[in-house]
N, C-alpha and C positions, 0 to 999 in steps of 0.2 A: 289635834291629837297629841294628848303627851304622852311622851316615854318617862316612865318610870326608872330604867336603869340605863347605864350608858352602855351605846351598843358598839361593840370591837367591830372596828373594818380591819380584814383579811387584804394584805398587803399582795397586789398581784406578782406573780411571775412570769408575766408572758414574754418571752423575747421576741419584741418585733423585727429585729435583725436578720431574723431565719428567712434565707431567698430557694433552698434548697429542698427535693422532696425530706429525704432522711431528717435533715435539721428540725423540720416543720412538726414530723412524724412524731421524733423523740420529745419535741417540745410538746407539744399535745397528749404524749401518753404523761408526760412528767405531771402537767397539768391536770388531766383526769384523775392520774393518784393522788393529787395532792388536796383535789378538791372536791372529789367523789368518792373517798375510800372506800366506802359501807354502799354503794349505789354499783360498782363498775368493776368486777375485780379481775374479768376473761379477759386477759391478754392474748389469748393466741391467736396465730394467725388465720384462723379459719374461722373465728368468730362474728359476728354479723356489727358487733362494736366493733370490732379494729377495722372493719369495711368502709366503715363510716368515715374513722380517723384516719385512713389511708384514700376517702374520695376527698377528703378535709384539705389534705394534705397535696393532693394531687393541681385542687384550684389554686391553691396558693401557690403551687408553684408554677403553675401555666401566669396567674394572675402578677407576679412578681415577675415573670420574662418578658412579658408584654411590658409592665412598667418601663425595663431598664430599656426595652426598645424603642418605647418610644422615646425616651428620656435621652437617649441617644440619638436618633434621629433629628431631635429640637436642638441640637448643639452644630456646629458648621463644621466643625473641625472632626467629629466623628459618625457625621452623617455617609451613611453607606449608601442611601434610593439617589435618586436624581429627583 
């Protein structure tokens, strides 16, 4: 299949750094404006979108505690179980 014109890759912005709900949250809404403008524009809290991006949000950050738990636990010196 040829392309005819050259096609622009959209540079991401994801911060994978974000371990926190809020952090994850804002990073997600930043993200959906940036990359769904004309598709997603209800921000408010009682919308069935920001439901989503706050259950989004919510595994991320169960999903992220768990990491740093275990990752803590694999270490000798900051292992809390027996």
């Amino acid at each position: 299949m040829a392309y005819g014109k050259k096609q622009s890759i959209v540079p991401s912005n994801v911060n994978y750094t974000s371990k926190d709900f809020s952090t994850i949250k804002a990073d997600l809404i930043e993200y959906t404006k940036a990359y769904f403008p004309d598709t997603y524009k209800d921000f408010n809290e009682t919308s069935p979108g920001m439901m989503l991006i706050e259950l989004a949000s919510y595994v991320g950050d169960v999903l992220s505690y768990y990491i740093d738990y275990n990752y803590k636990e694999s270490l000798l010196t900051t292992a809390t179980e027996r």
